[in-house]
N, C-alpha and C positions, 0 to 999 in steps of 0.2 A: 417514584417521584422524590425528589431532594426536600427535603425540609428546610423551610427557610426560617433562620433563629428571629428571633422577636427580642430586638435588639432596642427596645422603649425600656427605661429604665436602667441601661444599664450606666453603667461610669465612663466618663471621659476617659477616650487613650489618652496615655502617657508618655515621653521619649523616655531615655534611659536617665536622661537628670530631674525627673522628676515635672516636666513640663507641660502644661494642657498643649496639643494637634491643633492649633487653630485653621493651618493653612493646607490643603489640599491641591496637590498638579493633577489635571485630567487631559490625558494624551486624545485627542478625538481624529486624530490620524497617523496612520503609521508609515506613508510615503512621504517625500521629498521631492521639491522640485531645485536641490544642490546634491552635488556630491562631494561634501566637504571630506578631506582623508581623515582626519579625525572623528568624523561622526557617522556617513555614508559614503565609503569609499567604492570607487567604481567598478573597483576589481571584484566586488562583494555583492554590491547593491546594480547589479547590470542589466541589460533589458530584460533580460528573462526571469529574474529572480521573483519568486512568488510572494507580493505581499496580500496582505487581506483583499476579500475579496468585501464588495460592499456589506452584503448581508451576515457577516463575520464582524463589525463591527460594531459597538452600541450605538444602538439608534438615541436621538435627540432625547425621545422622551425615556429611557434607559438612565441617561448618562443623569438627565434634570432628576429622574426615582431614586439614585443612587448619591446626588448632591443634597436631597434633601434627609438620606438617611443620615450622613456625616454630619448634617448642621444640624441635626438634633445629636448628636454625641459632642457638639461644640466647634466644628467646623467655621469659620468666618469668613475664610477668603478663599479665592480659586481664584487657579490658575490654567489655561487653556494652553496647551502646549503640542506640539507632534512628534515627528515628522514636522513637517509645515501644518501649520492648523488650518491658515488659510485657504488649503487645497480640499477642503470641506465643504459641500457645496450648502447655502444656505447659514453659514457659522453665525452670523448677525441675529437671527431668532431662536438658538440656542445661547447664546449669551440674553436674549429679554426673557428667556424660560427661566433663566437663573437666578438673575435679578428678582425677579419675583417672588425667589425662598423664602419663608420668614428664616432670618436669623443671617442671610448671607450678606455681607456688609461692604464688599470689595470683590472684584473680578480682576483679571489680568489676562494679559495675551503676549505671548512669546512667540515674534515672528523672527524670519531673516528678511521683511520688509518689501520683496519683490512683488507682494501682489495686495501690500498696505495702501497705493494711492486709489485701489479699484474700490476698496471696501472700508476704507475711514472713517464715509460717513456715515454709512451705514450701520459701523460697528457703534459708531459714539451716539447715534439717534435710541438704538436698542441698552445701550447703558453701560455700554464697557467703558471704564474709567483710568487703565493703564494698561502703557505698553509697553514691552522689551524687546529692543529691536539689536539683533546679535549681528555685528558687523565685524569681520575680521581683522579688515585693514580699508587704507583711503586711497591706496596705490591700485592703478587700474590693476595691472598687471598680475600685482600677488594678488587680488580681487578675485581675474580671470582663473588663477592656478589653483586657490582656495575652493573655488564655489562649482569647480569643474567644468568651469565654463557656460554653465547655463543659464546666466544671466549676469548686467552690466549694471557696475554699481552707482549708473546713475537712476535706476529704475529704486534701488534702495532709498538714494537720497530721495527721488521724489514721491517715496512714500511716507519716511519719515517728515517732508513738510507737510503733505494731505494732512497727517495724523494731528499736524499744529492747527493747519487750517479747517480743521472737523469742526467747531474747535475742539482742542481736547487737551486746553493748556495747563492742566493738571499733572499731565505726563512727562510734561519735558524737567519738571523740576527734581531729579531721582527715581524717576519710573524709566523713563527713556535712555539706556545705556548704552554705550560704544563698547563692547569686549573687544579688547585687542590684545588678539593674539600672537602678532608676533612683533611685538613691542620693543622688542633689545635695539633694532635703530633708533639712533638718535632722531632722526632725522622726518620719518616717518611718525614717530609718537608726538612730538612738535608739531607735527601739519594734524594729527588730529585733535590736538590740543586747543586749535584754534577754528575750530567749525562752528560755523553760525549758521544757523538754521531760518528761513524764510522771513528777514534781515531782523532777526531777534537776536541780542547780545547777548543770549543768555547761552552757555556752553555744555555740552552734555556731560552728565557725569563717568568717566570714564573706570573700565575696570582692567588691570592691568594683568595677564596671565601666562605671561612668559614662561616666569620662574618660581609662579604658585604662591607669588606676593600682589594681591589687590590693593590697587590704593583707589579709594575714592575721592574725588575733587567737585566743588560747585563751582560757582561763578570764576570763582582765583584760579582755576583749571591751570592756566598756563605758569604761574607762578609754585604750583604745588608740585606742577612734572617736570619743572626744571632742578625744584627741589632736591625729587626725587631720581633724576638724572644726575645729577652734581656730587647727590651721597653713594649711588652707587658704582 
């Protein structure tokens, strides 16, 4: 049998500058319901390919054993991430298992939003307090050819509004982000510049990842990515 260290007492990780670990990602699924080419590409990720199978994966109360080892090393926040995380059955009572750490102070959830209006309120009644929702683009079309066709991004949009109307308006002010990936249109980065979410004026912060430069924007979104269309 493996010896499991007793890991009480010891010192805060560190990064390489010197930094306390505060934040923690925990993948709780390793399927997709996209095949984006960048990330699960079709040719790779095809019916047959073998992912875990259920009991290959850590169970709820695993992943809650192992969140509460790290927030005694100094751990504060997690993050829930996959695959798609929401394809987790049940995800809503392993985020109030977490909640419940002492020492854990913030949660997160990175979806691509397809299956956020089924589970919003769900998630926001059990305590999840942010979300990042990875959206390509606002054009149907490069939508369709990004996400491999498995879903329409108006199913996106109306998860990102559920997640307003949970409520969970905590989120939208730099939790809630639009990655746009293929941002070198003018034209395209304009119309996502100007997205209002469930008639709130408040505009998402957007991340820019064309060409490996992010700009983040608030409110003045539209004035900031003219900005930065103009200089470049």
């Amino acid at each position: 049998m493996t010896k499991v260290k007793d890991i009480r007492g010891a010192q805060n990780p560190l990064d390489r500058l010197g930094r306390p670990l505060h934040d923690l990602r925990i993948s709780v699924m390793d399927r997709c319901n996209f095949r984006c080419p960048y990330c699960m590409p079709r040719e790779q990720f095809h019916e047959h390919y073998r992912f875990l199978k259920t009991t290959e994966r850590l169970s709820f109360e695993e992943i809650a054993r192992l969140a509460r080892l790290f927030a005694q090393l100094g751990v504060k926040k997690l993050r829930l991430t996959g695959g798609e995380p929401l394809l987790r059955a049940n995800l809503a009572d392993l985020v109030g298992d977490l909640t419940s750490i002492p020492g854990i102070e913030d949660i997160a959830l990175t979806t691509n939003g397809v299956l956020l209006a089924q589970h919003a309120v769900d998630l926001h009644a059990h305590g999840l307090k942010r979300v990042t929702v990875s959206l390509d683009t606002l054009d149907e079309a490069i939508f369709k050819q990004m996400s491999g066709g498995f879903a329409a991004l108006s199913q996106v949009l109306g998860g990102i509004e559920a997640a307003l109307d949970a409520p969970i308006d905590d989120l939208v002010t730099g939790s809630l982000r639009l990655h746009v990936m293929r941002a070198g249109r003018r034209s395209e980065l304009e119309a996502t510049a100007r997205v209002r979410l469930a008639g709130s004026q408040r505009v998402l912060a957007i991340a820019v990842m064309s060409d490996g430069t992010t700009y983040a924007a608030g409110a003045d979104v539209e004035v900031t990515i003219a900005g930065c269309l103009d200089a470049s």
